[in-house]
N, C-alpha and C positions, 0 to 999 in steps of 0.2 A: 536964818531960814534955810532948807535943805536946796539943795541942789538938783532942780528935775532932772528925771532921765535924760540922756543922750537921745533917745528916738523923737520927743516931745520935742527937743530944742532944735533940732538940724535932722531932719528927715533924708535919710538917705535914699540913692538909686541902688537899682543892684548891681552895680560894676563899682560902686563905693562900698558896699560889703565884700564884693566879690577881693575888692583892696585890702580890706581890712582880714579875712581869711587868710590870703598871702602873706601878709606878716604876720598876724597869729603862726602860722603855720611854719616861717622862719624863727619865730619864740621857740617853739615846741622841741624842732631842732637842736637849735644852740644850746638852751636850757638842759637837756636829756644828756647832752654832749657835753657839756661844760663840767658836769659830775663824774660822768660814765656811769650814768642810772635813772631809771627810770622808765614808762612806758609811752613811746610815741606812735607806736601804730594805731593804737583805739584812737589817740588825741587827735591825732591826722582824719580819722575817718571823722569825727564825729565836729571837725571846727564849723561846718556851716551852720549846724542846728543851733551850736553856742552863738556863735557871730549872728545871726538872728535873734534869739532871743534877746541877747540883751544890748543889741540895737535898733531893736525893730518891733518886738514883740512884747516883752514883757514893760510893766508899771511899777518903776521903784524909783527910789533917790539915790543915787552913789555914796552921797555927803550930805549928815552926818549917816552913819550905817545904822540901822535898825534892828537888832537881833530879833527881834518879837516879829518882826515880820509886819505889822499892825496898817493896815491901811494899803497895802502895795501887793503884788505879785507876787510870790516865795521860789524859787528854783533849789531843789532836792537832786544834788548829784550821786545816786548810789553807787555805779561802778566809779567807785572815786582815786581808783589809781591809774588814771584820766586826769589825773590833777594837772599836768602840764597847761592843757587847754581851758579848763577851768580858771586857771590863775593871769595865763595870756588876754581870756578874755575880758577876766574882770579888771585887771590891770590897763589894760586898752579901754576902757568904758567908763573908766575914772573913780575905780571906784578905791583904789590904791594905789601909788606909785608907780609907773613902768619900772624904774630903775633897780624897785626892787624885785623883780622879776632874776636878778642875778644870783640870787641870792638861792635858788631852787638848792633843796634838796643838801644844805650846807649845816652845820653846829651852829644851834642855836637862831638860826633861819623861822622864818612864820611859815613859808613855803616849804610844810615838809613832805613829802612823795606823797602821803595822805590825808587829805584833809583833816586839819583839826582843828578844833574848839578853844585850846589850853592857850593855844597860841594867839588868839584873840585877834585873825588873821580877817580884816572887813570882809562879806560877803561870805564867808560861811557860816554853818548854823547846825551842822553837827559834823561830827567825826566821819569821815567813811570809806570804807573800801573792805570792811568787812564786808564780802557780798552777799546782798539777800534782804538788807535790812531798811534799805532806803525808800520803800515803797509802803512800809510799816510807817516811817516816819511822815513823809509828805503825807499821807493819808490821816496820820491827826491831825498836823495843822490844816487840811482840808478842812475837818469837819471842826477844830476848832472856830476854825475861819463862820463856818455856816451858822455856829450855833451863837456866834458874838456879832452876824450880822454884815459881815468884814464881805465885801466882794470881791476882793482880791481873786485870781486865779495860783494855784498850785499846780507847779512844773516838778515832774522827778524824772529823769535820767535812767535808763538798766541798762547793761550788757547781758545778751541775747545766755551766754555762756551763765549769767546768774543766777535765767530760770531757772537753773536744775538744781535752788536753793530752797528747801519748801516754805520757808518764811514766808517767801513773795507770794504762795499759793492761796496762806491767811491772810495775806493782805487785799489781792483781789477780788477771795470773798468777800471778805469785811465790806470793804468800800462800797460795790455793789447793794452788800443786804443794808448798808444804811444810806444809800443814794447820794455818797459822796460826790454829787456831779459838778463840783467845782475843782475838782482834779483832770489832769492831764497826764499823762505818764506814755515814755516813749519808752521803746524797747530798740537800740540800738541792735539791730538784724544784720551784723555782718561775716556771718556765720564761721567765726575763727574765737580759738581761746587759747590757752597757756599752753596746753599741750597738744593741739592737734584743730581741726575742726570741730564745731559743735556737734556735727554727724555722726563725727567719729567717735567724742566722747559721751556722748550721752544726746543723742537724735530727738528731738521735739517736732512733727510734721504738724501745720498745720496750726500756726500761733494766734491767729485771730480768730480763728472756730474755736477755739480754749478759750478766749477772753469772754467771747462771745457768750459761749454755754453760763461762763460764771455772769453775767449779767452785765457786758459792759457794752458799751460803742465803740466801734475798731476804725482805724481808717489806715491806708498804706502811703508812703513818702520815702519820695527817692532823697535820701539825707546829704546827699553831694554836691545837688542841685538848690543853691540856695533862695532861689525862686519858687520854687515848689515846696521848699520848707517853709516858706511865709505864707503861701495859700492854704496849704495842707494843717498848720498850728490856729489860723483863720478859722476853717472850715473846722475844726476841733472848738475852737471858743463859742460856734456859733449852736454849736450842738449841746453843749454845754448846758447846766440849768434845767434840765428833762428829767431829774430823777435818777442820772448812769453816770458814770463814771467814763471814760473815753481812755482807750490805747491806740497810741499811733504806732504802727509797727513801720520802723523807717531804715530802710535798706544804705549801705553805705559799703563803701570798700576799705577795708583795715590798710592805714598807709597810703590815704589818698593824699597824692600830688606831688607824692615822690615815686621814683618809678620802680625801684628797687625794692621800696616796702610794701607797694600794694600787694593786696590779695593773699597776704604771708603771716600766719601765727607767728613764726619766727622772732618777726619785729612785736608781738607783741610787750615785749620787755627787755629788750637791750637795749644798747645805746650803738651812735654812729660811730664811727673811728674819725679821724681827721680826713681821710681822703670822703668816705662816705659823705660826709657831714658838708664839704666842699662843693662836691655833687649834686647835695639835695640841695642847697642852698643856690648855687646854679640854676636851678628849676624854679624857685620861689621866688615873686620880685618882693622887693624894700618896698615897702609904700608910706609908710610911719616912718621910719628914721629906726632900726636895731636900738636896745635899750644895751 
């Protein structure tokens, strides 16, 4: 018999999520740190929204893992070299070994800087980090989901820097003109990318009047605030089922909860040094026990 969720069995507060961010958040760290690779600033922004969902929100079984998806919630992570936070959290949620959380980004590793397939690594369900492409994916198993009857909801993940991918533009038609409204899709808004700000490299004004025109339901979330992200992914389900598709466009600071990497492309993709990494870990408390 599978394993219910973690949210089903032990209902948490949110100063027991807010715990479990903190050490997500020391993962992400160490993890990045222990290679000298990988990308911790998006991971940093974006841990409350993970730590929610699959604490709090979403409907799956950890154990055994389901690739098909079939019966349960799906979570589509496109900006996937984010993988740190991803893996912290599915790792924390039971849905793999913590311990092999050491393992990041090493030969012959299941944890490799972007998610994949090949490695047959629980909890994921495609490759990604190619940007652009992840909103194409969650949007069929969406309308798979619809057309087999499955009420599962479908979660995907973007980085705000992806939209200027035009993939995602055929996918928010799509969904739209075939009323994929059992989708959810967040656009992580923390307006930094590899080389600069999204401003600077290529300016997008006005992201929910763009969803909006293409036919969708928009709603805004302070993504830091992990209380608001439970209201805010709420008020997204309850909208849900009308015929649209839903974007939450959810604000966050790049390098939240270290002080040194917020609000900085910089950190988008390096790694801490030992004093850094000493530093930021000063800031984050242990709440789980370090893997």
């Amino acid at each position: 018999m599978s394993e219910i969720c973690p949210q089903m069995a032990d209902k948490k507060s949110i100063q027991e999520l807010n715990d479990i961010a903190s050490q997500v958040r020391r993962d992400i760290v160490r993890m990045v740190h222990a290679v000298q690779s990988g990308h911790p600033g998006g991971s940093l922004g974006c841990t409350e929204f993970m730590v929610a969902l699959y604490f709090e929100i979403m409907n799956y079984h950890p154990r055994p893992f389901n690739m098909s998806g079939e019966g349960e919630d799906v979570f589509i992570l496109s900006n996937g070299h984010i993988s740190p936070v991803f893996y912290s959290v599915m790792a924390r949620a039971g849905i793999f070994e913590v311990s092999e959380l050491a393992t990041f980004r090493k030969i012959n590793s299941r944890l490799q800087g972007h998610p994949a397939t090949h490695e047959k690594l629980e909890g994921v369900r495609i490759a990604s980090g190619s940007l652009g492409q992840g909103l194409s994916v969650a949007t069929g198993i969406a309308l798979s989901k619809k057309i087999n009857g499955d009420t599962g909801f479908v979660y995907c993940l973007m980085g705000d820097g992806e939209l200027q991918e035009g993939q995602n533009w055929e996918a928010i038609m799509f969904a739209a003109h075939n009323g994929v409204d059992n989708l959810i899709a967040t656009v992580d808004f923390n307006g930094q990318q590899i080389d600069g700000s999204t401003k600077e490299i290529m300016g997008f004004e006005k992201i929910k009047d763009k969803f909006e025109a293409f036919g969708w339901i928009t709603l805004d979330m302070q993504g830091n605030d992990i209380g608001n992200v439970i209201q805010t992914i709420r008020r997204a389900q309850e909208l849900s089922g009308k015929g649209k598709p839903v974007m939450i466009n959810m604000k966050t600071e790049m390098g939240y909860g270290v002080d040194f990497m917020m609000g900085s492309h910089e950190w988008h993709g390096i790694a801490p040094n030992n004093d850094q990494l000493a530093s930021a870990l000063g800031q984050l408390t242990e709440t789980l026990g370090d893997y």
